[in-house]
C-alpha positions as CSV (number, residue, x, y, z in Angstrom):
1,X,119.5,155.0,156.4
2,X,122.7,154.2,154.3
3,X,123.7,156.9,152.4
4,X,126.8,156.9,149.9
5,X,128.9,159.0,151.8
6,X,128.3,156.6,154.8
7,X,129.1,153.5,152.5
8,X,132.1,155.2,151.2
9,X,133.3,156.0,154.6
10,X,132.5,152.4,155.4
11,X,134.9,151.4,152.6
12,X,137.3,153.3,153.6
13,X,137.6,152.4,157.5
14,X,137.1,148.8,156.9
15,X,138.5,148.0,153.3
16,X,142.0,150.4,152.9
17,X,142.4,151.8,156.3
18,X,143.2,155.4,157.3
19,X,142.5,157.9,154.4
20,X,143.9,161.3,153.9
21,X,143.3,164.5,151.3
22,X,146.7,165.2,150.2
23,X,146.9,168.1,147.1
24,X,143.0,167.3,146.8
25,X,143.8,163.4,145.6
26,X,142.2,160.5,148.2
27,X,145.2,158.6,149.3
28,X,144.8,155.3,151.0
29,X,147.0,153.3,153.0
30,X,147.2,149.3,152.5
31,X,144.1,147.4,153.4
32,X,143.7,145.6,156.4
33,X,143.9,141.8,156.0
34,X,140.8,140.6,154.8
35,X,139.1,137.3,155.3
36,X,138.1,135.0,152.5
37,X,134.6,132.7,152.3
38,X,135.5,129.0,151.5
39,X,133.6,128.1,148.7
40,X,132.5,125.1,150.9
41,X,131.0,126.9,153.2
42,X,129.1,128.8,150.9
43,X,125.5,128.1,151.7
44,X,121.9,128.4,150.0
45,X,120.4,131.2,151.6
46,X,123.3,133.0,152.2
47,X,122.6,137.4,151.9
48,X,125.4,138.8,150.8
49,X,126.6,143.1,150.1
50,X,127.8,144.1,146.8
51,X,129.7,146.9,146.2
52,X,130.7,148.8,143.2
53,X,129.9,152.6,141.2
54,X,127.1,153.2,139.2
55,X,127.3,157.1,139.3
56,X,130.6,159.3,139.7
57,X,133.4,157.6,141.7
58,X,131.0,157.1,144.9
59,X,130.9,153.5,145.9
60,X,127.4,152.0,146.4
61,X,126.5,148.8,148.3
62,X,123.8,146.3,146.8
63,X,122.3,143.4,148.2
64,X,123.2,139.6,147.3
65,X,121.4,136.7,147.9
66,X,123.4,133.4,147.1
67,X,120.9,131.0,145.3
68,X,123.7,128.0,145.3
69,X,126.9,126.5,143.6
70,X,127.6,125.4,140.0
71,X,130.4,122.9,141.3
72,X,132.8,122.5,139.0
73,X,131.0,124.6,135.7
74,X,133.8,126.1,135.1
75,X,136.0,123.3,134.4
76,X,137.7,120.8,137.0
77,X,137.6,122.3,140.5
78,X,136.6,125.5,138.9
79,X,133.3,126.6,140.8
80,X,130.4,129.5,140.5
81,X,128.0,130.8,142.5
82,X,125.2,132.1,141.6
83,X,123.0,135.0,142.9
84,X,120.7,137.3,142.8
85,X,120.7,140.7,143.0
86,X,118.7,143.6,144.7
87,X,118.9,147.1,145.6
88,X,120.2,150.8,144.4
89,X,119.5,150.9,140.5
90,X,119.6,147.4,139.8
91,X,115.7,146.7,139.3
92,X,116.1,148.8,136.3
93,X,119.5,148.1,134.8
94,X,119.6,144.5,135.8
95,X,123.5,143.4,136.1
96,X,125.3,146.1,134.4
97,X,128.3,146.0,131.7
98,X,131.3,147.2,134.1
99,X,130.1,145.4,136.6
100,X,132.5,142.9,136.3
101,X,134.5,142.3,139.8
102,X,132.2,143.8,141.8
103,X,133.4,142.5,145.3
104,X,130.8,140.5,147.2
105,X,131.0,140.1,151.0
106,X,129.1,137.3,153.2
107,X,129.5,138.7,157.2
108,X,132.1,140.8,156.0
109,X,134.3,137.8,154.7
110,X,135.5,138.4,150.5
111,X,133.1,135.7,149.0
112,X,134.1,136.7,145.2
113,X,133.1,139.1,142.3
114,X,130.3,139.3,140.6
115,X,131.2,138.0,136.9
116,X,128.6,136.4,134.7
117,X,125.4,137.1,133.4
118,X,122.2,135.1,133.2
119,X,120.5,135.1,129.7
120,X,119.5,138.3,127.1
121,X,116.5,139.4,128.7
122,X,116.7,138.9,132.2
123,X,113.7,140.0,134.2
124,X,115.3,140.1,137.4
125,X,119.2,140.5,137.9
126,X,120.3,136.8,138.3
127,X,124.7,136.4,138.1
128,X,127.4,134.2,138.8
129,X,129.9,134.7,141.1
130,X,133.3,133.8,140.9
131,X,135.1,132.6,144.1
132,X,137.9,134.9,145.3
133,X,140.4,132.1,145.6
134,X,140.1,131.0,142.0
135,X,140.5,134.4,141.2
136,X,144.0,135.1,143.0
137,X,144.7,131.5,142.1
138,X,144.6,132.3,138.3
139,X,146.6,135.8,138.7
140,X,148.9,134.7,141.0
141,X,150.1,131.2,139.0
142,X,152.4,131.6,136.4
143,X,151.6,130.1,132.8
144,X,152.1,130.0,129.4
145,X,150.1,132.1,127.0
146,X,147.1,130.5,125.4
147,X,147.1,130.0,121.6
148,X,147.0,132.9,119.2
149,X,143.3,131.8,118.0
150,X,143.7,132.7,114.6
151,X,144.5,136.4,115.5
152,X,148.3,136.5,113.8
153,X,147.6,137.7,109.9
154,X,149.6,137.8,106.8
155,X,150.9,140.9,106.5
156,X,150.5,143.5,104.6
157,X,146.5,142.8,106.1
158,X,143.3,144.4,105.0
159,X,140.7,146.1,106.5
160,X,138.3,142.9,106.3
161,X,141.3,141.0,108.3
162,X,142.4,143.5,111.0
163,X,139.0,143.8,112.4
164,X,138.3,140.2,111.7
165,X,140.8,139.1,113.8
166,X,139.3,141.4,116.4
167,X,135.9,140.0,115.8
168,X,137.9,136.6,116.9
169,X,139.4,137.8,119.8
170,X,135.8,139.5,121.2
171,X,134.4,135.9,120.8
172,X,136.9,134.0,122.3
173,X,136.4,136.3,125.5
174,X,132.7,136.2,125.8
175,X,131.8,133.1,124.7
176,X,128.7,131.7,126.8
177,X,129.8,128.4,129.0
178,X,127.9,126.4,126.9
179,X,126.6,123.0,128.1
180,X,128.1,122.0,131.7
181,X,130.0,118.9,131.9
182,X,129.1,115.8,132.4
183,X,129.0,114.7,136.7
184,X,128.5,118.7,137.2
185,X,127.7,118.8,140.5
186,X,125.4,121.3,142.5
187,X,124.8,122.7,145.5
188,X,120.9,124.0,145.3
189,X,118.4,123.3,143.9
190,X,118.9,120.6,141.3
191,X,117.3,122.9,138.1
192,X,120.6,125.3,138.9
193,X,121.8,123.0,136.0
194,X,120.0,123.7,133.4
195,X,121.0,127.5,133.9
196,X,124.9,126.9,132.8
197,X,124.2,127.1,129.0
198,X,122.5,130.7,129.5
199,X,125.9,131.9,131.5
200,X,128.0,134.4,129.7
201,X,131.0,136.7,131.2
202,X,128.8,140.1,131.8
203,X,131.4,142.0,130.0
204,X,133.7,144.9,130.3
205,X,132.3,148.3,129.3
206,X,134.1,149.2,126.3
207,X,135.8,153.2,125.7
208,X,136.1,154.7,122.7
209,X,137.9,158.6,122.2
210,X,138.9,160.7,119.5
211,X,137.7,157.9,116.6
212,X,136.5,159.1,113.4
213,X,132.4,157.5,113.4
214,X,133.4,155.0,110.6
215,X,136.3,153.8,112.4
216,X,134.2,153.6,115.4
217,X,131.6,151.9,114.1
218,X,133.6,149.0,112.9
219,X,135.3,148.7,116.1
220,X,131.9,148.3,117.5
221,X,130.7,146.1,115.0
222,X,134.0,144.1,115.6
223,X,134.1,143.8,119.1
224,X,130.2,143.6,119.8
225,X,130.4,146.9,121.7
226,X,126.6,148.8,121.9
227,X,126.2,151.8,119.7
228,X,125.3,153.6,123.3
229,X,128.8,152.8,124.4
230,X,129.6,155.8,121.2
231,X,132.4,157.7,121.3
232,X,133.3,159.4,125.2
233,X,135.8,162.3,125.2
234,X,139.0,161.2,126.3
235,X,140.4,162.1,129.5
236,X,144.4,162.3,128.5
237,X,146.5,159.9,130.1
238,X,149.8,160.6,132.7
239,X,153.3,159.6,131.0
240,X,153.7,157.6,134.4
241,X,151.6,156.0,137.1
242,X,150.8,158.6,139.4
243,X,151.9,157.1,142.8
244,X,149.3,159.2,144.7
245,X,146.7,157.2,143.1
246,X,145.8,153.7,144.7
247,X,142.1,151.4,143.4
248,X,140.2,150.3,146.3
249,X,137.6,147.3,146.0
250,X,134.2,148.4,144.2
251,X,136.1,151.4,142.3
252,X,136.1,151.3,138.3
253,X,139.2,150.3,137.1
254,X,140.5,150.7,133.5
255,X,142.0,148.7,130.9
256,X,144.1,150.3,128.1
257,X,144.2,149.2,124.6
258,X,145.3,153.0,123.0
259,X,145.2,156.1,125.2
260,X,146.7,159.6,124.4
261,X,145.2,161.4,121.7
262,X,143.0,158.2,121.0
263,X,141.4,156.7,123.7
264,X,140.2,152.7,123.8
265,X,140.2,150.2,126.0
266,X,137.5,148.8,128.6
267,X,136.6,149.6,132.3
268,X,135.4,146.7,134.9
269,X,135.4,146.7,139.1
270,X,137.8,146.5,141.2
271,X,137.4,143.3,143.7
272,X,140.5,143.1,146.0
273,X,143.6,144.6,146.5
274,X,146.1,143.2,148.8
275,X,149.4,144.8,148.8
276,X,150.5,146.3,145.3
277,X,148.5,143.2,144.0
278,X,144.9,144.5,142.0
279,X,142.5,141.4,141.3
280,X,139.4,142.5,138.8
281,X,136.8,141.2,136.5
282,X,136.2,137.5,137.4
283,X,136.1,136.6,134.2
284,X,139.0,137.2,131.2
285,X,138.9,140.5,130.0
286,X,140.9,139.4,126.2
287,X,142.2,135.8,127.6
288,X,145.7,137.1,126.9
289,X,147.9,135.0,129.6
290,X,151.0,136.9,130.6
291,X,150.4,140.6,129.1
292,X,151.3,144.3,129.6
293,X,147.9,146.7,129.6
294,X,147.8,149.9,131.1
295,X,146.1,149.7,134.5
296,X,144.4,152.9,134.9
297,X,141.9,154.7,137.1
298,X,138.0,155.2,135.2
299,X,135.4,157.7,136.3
300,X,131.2,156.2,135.6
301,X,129.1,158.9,134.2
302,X,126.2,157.1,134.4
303,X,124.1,153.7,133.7
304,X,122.3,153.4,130.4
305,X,119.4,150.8,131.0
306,X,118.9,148.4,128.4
307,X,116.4,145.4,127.9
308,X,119.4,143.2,126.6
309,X,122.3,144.7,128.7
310,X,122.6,147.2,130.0
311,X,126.0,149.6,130.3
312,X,127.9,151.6,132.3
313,X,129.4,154.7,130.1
314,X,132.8,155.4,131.2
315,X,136.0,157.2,130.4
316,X,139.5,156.1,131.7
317,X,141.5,158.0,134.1
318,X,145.3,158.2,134.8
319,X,147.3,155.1,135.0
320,X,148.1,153.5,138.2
321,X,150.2,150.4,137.1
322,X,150.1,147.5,134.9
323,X,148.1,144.4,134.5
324,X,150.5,141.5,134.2
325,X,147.5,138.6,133.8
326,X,144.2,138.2,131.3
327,X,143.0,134.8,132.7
328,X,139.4,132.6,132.6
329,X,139.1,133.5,136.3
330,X,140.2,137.2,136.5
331,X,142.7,139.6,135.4
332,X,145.1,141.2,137.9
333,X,148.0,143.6,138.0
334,X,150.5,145.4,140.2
335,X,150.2,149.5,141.0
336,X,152.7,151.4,140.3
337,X,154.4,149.6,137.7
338,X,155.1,151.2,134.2
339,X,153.5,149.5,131.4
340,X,155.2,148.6,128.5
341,X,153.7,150.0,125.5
342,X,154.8,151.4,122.0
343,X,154.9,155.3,121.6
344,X,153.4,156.4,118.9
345,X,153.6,159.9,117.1
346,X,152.0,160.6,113.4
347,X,152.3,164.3,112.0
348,X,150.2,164.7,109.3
349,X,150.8,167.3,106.8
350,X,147.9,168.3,104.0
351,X,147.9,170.9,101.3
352,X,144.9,172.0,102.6
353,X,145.6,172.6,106.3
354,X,148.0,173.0,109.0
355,X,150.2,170.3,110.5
356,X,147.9,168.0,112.6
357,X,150.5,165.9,115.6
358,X,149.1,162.7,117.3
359,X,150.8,161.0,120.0
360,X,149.4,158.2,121.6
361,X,150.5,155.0,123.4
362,X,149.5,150.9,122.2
363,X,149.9,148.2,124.6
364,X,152.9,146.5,123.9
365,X,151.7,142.6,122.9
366,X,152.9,140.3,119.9
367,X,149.7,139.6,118.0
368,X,147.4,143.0,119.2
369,X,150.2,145.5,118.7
370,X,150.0,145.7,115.0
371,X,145.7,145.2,114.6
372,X,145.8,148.2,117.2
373,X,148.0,150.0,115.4
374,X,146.8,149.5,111.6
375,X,143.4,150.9,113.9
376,X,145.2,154.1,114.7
377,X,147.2,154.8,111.8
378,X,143.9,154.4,109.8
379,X,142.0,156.7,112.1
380,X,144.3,159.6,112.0
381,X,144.3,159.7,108.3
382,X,139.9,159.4,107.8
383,X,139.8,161.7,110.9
384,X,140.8,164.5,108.7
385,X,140.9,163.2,105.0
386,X,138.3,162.7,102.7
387,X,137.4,158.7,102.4
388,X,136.2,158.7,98.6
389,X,138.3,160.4,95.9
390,X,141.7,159.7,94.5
391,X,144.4,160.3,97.1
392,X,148.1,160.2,97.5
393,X,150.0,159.4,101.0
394,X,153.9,159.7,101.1
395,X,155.0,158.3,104.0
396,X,158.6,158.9,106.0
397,X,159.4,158.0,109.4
398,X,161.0,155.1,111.6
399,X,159.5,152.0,113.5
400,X,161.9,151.2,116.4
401,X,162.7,148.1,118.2
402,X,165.3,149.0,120.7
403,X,168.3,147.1,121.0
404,X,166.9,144.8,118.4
405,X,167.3,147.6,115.4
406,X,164.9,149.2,113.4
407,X,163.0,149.4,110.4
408,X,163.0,152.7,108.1
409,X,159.6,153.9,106.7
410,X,160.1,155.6,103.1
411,X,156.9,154.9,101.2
412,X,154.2,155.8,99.0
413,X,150.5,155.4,98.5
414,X,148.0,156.8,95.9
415,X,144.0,156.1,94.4
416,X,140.9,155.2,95.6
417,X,142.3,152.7,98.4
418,X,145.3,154.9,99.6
419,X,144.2,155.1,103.0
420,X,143.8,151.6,103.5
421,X,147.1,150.9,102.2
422,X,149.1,153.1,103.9
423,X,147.4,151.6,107.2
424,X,148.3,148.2,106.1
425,X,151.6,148.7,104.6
426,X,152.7,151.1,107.5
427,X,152.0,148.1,110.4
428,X,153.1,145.5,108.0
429,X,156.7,145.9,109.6
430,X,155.3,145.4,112.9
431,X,153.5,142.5,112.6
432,X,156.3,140.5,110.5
433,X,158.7,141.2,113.6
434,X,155.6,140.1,116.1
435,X,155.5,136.8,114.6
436,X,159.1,136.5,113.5
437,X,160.2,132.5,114.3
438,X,164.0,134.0,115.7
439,X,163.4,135.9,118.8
440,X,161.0,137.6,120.8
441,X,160.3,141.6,119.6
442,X,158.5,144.2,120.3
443,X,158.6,148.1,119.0
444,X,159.2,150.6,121.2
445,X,158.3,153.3,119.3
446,X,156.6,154.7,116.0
447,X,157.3,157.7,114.1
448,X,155.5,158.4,110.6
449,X,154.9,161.8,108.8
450,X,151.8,161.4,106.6
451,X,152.1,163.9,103.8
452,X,148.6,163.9,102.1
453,X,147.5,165.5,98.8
454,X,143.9,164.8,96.8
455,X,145.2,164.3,93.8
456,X,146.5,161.0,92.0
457,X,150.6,161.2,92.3
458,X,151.5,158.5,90.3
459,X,153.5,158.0,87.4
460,X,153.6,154.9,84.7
461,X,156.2,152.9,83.0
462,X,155.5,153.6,79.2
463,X,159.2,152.4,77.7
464,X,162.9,151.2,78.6
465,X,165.4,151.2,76.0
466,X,169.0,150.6,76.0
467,X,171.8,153.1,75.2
468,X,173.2,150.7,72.9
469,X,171.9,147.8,70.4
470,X,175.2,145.3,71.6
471,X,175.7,145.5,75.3
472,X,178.4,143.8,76.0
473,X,180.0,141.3,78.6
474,X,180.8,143.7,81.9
475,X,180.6,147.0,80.7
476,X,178.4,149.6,82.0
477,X,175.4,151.1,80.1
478,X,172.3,153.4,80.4
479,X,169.2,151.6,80.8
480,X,166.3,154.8,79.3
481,X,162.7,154.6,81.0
482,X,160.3,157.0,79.5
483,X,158.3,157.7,82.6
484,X,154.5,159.0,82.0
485,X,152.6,161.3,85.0
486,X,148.9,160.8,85.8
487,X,147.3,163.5,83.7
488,X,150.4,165.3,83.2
489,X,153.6,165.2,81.2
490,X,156.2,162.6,81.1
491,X,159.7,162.2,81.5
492,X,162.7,159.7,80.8
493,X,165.4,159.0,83.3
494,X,168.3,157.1,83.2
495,X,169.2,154.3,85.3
496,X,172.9,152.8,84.5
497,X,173.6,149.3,84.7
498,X,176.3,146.6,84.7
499,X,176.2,143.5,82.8
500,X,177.7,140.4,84.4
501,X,180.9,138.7,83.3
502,X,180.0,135.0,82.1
503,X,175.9,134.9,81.8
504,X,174.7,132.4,79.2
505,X,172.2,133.0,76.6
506,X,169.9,135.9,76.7
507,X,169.0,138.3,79.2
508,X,165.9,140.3,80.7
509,X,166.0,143.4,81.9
510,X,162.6,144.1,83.8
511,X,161.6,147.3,85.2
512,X,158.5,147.6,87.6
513,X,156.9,148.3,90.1
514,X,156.9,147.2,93.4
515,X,153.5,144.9,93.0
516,X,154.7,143.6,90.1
517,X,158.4,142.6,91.4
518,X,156.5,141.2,94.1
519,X,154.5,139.0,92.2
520,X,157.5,138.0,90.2
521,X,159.6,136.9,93.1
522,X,157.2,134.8,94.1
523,X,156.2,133.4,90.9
524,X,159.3,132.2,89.5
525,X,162.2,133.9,91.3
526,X,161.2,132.7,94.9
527,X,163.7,134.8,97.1
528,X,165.1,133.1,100.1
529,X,162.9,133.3,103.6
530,X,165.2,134.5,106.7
531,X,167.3,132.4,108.3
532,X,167.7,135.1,111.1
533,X,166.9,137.6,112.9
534,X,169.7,140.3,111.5
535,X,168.5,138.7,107.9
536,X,165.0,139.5,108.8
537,X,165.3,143.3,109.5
538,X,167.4,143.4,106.4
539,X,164.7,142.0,104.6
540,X,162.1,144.4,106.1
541,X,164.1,147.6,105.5
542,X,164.7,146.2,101.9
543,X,160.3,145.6,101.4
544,X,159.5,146.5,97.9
545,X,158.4,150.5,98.5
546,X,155.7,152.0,96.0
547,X,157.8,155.1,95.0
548,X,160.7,153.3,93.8
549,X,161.4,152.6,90.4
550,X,163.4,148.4,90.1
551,X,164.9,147.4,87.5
552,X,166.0,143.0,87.6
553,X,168.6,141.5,85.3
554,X,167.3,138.0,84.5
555,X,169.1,134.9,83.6
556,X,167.1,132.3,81.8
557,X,169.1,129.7,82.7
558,X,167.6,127.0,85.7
559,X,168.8,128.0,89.5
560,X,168.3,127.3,93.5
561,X,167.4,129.3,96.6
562,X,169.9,127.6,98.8
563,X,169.7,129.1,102.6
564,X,167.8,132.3,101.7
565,X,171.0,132.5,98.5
566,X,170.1,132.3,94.8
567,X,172.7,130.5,93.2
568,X,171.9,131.0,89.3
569,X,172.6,129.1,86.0
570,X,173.2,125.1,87.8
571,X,174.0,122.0,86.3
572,X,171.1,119.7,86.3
573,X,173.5,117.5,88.4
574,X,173.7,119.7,91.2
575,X,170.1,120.6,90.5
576,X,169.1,117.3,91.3
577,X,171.5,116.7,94.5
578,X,169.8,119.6,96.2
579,X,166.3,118.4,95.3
580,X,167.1,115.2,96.9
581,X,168.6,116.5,100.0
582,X,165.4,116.9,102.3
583,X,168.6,118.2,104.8
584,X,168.9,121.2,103.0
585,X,166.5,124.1,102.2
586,X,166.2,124.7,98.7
587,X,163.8,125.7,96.3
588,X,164.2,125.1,92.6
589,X,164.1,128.7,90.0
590,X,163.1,128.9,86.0
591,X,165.0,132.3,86.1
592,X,167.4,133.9,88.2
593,X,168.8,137.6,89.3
594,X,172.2,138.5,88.1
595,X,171.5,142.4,88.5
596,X,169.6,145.1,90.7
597,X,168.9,148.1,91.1
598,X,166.3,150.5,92.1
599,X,165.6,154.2,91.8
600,X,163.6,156.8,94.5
601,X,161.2,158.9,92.7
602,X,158.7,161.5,94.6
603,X,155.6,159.6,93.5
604,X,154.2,155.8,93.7
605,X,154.8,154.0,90.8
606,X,153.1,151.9,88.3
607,X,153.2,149.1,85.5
608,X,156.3,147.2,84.1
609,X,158.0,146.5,81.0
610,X,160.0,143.9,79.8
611,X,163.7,144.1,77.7
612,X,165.2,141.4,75.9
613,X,169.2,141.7,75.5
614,X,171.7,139.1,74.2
615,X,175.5,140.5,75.3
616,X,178.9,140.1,73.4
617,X,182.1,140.1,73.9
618,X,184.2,143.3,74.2
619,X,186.2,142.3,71.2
C-alpha cells in the first residue's frame, strides 16, 4: 500500500537525490538526469503518475490515463495531451486550482504538467497536458515582451481604472482556447476535437494577506479569484532567498505580486527542476514575457471542493529565487537569485492612534508596478481609516529611482474622495516614469508618511488684490490673497511678485489651485511635453501639488510651445513659419506665462480668482 511518506521518499531517491536534515530544513542535492517522453510517442492508452500536494507539503501521487493528442491546438507545432485523472482526492475535487504543473510521468520518463481544465462542471476530472519540451522550450528561448494589452493608464488613474486594467490582465491569462484551428490534427479519437473550445488554463490559486475586505473584494472581483480563496494570514517573507531552500517537482511553488506586511500573489506546482533552472504551471501565469516575480516556497492547507472549480488554499513561504519568464507554455525561474522588486515603507500617523509602519515589497515591472502599488497604498490607508466622512491626507516622502534620480512626494488630499486620491496621486509618479518614451525605469524604493486627520483641512481663495492701483514696468509688488478656512477663520497672505520689463497690453494675474492651473495649462497655455529624460523628472517633481498656493502672470498677446519652451507675445510671421514647419514641434497659445510663483501652505487648497492689471512706466 502507498503511503505518503513512501511517495515522498520515492520523490526524493529518484527525483532530487540524496536528502539530508540540516538545522531541521529538507535540503536536496541536484536531481538526477531525467528522461523526457517524445510527444510522438505519446500513445492512446498510455497510464501515467501524477504528482503534486493537496494537504501540507507531503507530495501525493495520482493516476493518469492519456486519452490522446490535440496536435497542434495550441498554435503551430504547439501540442496537448489530454487525460484523465484518478485517484487520492480527485473524485471529489476534480482538477484543482494550484494544480497547475503537476509533473506527469509515463514509465518513469517526464511526459509534461498537468495545465488545463475541461469545462465548468466537470463530472469526472478530464485536463490537458502540456508537453515538457514546449515547456522548457518557452522558458528557455529568449523573447520580446508581449504587448501591454491595454494595461498602461493615464495617470493620475482612478479606482475604476487600476482594477480595470487588472480585470484585463486576468483575461488575457485565462482566456479559454477557443475554437481550434483549422487542419488541427488528432491523435485519438476523432471527437477529441470538439473538446478544444471547452479548454481553459486550470488556474493558479490566488493569496491574499493583510487586505482590508473592501480592498479584497475588488481584487477578487478584478482578477476572478473565488470568495473561498478570502483573505489567508501572511506568512512574512525572508529579505533574501534562503539558499537552504531548493523546490522539488510536485511541491507548491509561489508567485509574488506584494509580500511583507501585505501578502498577494498566486501558488501553482512545481514540474521540473534541472540545475538552478525551476519549470511550473504549463500554462502563463500573467503572460508577462521577460519579468522579475519573487519565486517563493507555498505551504497547501487544504482543498476546498467546488462544483465549478475547485481550489487549493494556500499561503506563500520564503523566497527561493526569481522567475525570469511568464510564457503561453509555462513560467520558469532560477533559485537563488534576488528578485528585483521596489521596497516599500508607509508610516501612517492619525490623531487618533499611534503610528502604524508598513513595509512590504512589489515586483519590480513597467506596467504592474504602479496598479500594485496604487493597491497597497489604498489598502494601508482603508485598513485603518474610516471610508465615508470628510478626510484630509498630507502626504511627505520620496519615490526613488536609483541612478536615474528621484521624485519628491510633498502633497495634500482632503473630502469625501481623499483616500482615493492620495492612492492615485501618490503612484502617479510611478507610472509616468514606467511608460516614459526616454529610457527604461524602474523605482527602487518608496517612502511616504501618511498623516491623516477626519476633518476637512482645506482652505479657499476668497480675494487677491494688489498693493498698488499702478504697477509698474519691473518693479516688485505684493500680490494680497484673502485666504478663507473650511469652517473656520480666514487669513490673508502675501505673495510678492515681479512684473516683466516690456509685456504689451494688459495683464492677468491668476491665483489657483492646483486643478484649476491644471485645467488652464491645458486649455490654453499648453506647457511643453518632455523632450528627455532629465526634463521628465523635472516635470514630475514640479506636478501641480494640492497644498500649494500658484499664482501665473498672463500675457494676452498670441505665443508657441517650441520644444517643451513657451516663447510669448510672436509676430504672426513667425507664428505662421512654425505652424508650417511639420519638422518642428510646436503648438500654437491664446495666452502666455511671463511670471510664476507658488506658495506651500499646511492644507490642500481650493478655487481661483482672476486679476486684471495694465503696467506703466516708472516715470
Amino acid at each position: 500500500m502507498t503511503t505518503p511518506r513512501t511517495v515522498l521518499l520515492r520523490e526524493l531517491l529518484v527525483s532530487v537525490g540524496v536528502a539530508a536534515l540540516a538545522a531541521g530544513v529538507l535540503v536536496a542535492s541536484p536531481a538526477q538526469s531525467i528522461q523526457f517522453v517524445a510527444i510522438e510517442d505519446v500513445r492512446p492508452g498510455m497510464v501515467g503518475v501524477g504528482r503534486t500536494v493537496f494537504h501540507g507539503d507531503t507530495i501525493e501521487e495520482f493516476t493518469v490515463n492519456i486519452i490522446g493528442v490535440l496536435k497542434n491546438v495550441m498554435g503551430p507545432r504547439r501540442d496537448l495531451i489530454l487525460a484523465k485523472l484518478a485517484g487520492g482526492s480527485l473524485a471529489e475535487t476534480g482538477v484543482v486550482q494550484g494544480m497547475s504543473g503537476s509533473p506527469v510521468y509515463v514509465g518513469g520518463r517526464l511526459l509534461g504538467a498537468v495545465s488545463y481544465a475541461l469545462g465548468s462542471f466537470p463530472k469526472e476530472p478530464f485536463a490537458g497536458i502540456t508537453p515538457i519540451s514546449e515547456m522548457m522550450s518557452a522558458v528557455d528561448t529568449p523573447g520580446p515582451r508581449p504587448s501591454g494589452g491595454g494595461l498602461a493608464l493615464a495617470w493620475p488613474a482612478t479606482s475604476a481604472d487600476v482594477f480595470g486594467a487588472l480585470r484585463r490582465l486576468a483575461e488575457r491569462a485565462s482566456t479559454p482556447l477557443g475554437t481550434g484551428p483549422l487542419g488541427l490534427d488528432v491523435l485519438g479519437p476523432a471527437a477529441l476535437a470538439d473538446l478544444v473550445p471547452s479548454l481553459r488554463p486550470i488556474g493558479a490559486a490566488m493569496v491574499l494577506g493583510g487586505f482590508e475586505p473592501g480592498v479584497a473584494r475588488e481584487l477578487r472581483q478584478a482578477l476572478s479569484v473565488s470568495a473561498t480563496g478570502d483573505p489567508v494570514p501572511a506568512t512574512g517573507a525572508a529579505a533574501r532567498p534562503d539558499p537552504a531552500l531548493t523546490l522539488r517537482p510536485g511541491e507548491p511553488i509561489g508567485i509574488s505580486l506584494i509580500r511583507g506586511d501585505l501578502e498577494m500573489g498566486a501558488t501553482g506546482t512545481v514540474t521540473h527542476v534541472e540545475g538552478g533552472r525551476v519549470y511550473a504551471f504549463g500554462h502563463p501565469f500573467l503572460n508577462l514575457g521577460p519579468t522579475s516575480f519573487a519565486m517563493t516556497h507555498a505551504f497547501i492547507y487544504t482543498v476546498l471542493p467546488s462544483l465549478d472549480s475547485s481550489l487549493k488554499i494556500a499561503s506563500l513561504g520564503p523566497v527561493v529565487g526569481t522567475l525570469t519568464q511568464d510564457r503561453a507554455a509555462a513560467v520558469g525561474g532560477v533559485l537563488g537569485a534576488m528578485p528585483h522588486e521596489l521596497e516599500a515603507t508607509i508610516t501612517l500617523s492619525s490623531t487618533h492612534a499611534p503610528d502604524r509602519r508598513f513595509t512590504f515589497y512589489v515586483l519590480q515591472d513597467q506596467l504592474l508596478t504602479p496598479l500594485f502599488s496604487y493597491v497597497a497604498i489604498l489598502n494601508s490607508l482603508t485598513s485603518y481609516e474610516r471610508q465615508a466622512g470628510v478626510m484630509s491626507i498630507v502626504a511627505t516622502g520620496a519615490i526613488s529611482f536609483g541612478a536615474d534620480g528621484q521624485v519628491v512626494i510633498d502633497d495634500a488630499f482632503a473630502g469625501d474622495g481623499a483616500l482615493a486620491a492620495a492612492a492615485a496621486g501618490l503612484t502617479m509618479p510611478l507610472g509616468a516614469a514606467a511608460t516614459n518614451e526616454f529610457r527604461a525605469v524602474i523605482p527602487d524604493r518608496l517612502d511616504l508618511h501618511l498623516r491623516v486627520s477626519e476633518e476637512q483641512e482645506t482652505t479657499t481663495i476668497q480675494r487677491v488684490w494688489l498693493d498698488t492701483t499702478r504697477p509698474k514696468f519691473g518693479a516688485t509688488h505684493l500680490l494680497q490673497v484673502l485666504l478663507r478656512d473650511y469652517r473656520g477663520g480666514t487669513q490673508t497672505i502675501g505673495v510678492p511678485i515681479t512684473m516683466p520689463t516690456d509685456a504689451l497690453g494688459p495683464l492677468t494675474i491668476v491665483v489657483s489651485d492646483a486643478a484649476t492651473l491644471t485645467g488652464l495649462e491645458q486649455h490654453e497655455i499648453k506647457p511643453g511635453k518632455p523632450t528627455s529624460y532629465a526634463e521628465l523628472m523635472s516635470q514630475l517633481n514640479a506636478t501641480r501639488r494640492n497644498n500649494r498656493l500658484y499664482v501665473r502672470l498672463l500675457s494676452s498677446s498670441p505665443g508657441a510651445v517650441v520644444a517643451g519652451e513657451t516663447l510669448p507675445a510672436l509676430p504672426s510671421s513667425v507664428r505662421s513659419v512654425l505652424e508650417a514647419d511639420k519638422s518642428v514641434s510646436s503648438a500654437p497659445v491664446s495666452r502666455t506665462v511671463v511670471g510664476e510663483w507658488e506658495r506651500r501652505l499646511d492644507r490642500a487648497v481650493r478655487g481661483s480668482r482672476e486679476l486684471t492689471i495694465t503696467l506703466t512706466s516708472s516715470k
